[in-house]
N, C-alpha and C positions, 0 to 999 in steps of 0.2 A: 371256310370258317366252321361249315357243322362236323368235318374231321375232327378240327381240333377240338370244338366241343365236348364230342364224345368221347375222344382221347383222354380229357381230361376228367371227363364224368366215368370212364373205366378206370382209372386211376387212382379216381375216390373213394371207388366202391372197393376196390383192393385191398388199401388202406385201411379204409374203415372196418374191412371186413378182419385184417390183422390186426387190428387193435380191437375188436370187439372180441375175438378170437383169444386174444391174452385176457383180456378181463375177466372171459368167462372160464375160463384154466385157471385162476385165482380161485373164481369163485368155486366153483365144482370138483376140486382137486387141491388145489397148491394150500389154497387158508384149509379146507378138511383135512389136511395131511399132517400141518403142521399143529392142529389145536391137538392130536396126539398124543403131540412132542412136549417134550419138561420146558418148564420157563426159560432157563437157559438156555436149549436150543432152539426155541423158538425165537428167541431175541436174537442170536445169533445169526441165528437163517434170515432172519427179516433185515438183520443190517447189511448181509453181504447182498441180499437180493436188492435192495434199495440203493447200492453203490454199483451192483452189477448192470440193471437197467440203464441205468442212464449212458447211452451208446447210441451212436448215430443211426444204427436199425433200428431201434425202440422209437427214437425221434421223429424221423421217416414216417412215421407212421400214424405216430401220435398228434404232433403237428400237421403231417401232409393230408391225412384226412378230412378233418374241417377245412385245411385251408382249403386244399384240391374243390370240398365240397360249395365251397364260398364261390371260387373261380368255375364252376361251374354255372353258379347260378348267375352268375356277371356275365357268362359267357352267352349263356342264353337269352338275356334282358338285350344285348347288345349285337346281338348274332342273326341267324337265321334259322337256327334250332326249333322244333316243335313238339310240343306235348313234353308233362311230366314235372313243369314248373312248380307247381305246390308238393311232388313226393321231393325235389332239390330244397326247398326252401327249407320244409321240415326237415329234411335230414342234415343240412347246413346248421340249422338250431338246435338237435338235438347233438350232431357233434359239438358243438361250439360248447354245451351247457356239459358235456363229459371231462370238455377241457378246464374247464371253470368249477366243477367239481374239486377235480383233479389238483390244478392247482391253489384253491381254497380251502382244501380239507383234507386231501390226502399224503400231499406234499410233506404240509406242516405236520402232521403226525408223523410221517417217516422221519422229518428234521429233529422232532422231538424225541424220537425212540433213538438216532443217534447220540445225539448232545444230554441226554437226560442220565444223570448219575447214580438214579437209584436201585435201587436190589432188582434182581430181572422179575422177580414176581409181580413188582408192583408196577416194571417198567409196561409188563405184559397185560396185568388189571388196566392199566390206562388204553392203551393200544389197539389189544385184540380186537372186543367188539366192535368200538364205534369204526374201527379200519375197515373189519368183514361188511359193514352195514352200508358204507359209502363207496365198497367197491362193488357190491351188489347194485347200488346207485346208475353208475357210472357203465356197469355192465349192463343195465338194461339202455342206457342210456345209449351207449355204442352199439346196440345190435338193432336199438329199433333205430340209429341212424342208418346203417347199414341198409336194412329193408325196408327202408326210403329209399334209397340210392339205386338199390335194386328195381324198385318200384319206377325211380323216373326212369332206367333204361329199358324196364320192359315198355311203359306208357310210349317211350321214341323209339321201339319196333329193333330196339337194338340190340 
């Protein structure tokens, strides 16, 4: 059982480490690149990119992280695994609340910059900031999960 443990807890850390990995390429590159860019292409660029993500690698990742990081900690409570259970726990909750960002806030805004009819400059006034401010969120969010994750596998000598 501690194989599969750790299988699962390398897993996580994968995971979490590519989806912190994207966040933080948003943040430090992809949103600086595009504030730029004129209204129009920036609304452009953010609809194809919010249509392009959603793809079973993006998913993989986005999902399998919390979850992996979940079934780690079950696996432990249940297992014969040792040491690291509070850097699992927190990095279980800090992915779980990147997820729940995500889909609370950032979601809807993407839904909104789709569906929303108005001139691109005001579509972009709406959007821009509060988007940049809650992917910063979500970015700190995913890496201090991450180094948790890291944290419980140095703590189990792994």
């Amino acid at each position: 059982m501690a194989v599969v443990s750790e299988a699962v807890l390398v897993a996580a850390v994968v995971g979490a480490g590519l989806i912190a990995g994207l966040f933080y390429a948003y943040t430090v590159s992809v949103m600086p690149g595009l504030a730029q860019a004129d209204d129009h292409t920036f609304v452009t660029a953010m609809r194809g990119i919010n249509v392009a993500i959603l793809n079973g690698w993006f998913m993989l990742s986005f999902l399998g992280a919390p979850l992996l990081a979940i079934a780690a900690v079950v696996l432990h409570l249940t297992g014969d695994a040792r040491g690291g259970l509070p850097w699992l726990v927190a990095g279980s909750v800090l992915l779980a609340a990147m997820l729940v960002v995500t889909g609370a806030i950032n979601v809807p805004m993407n839904n909104a910059l789709e569906k929303d009819t108005a001139d691109v400059a005001t579509l972009r006034a709406r959007f821009e900031k509060p988007w940049v401010r809650w992917n910063r969120a979500r970015t700190a969010l995913s890496a201090a999960g991450f180094g948790c994750l890291v944290a419980a596998l140095v703590a189990r000598g792994v």
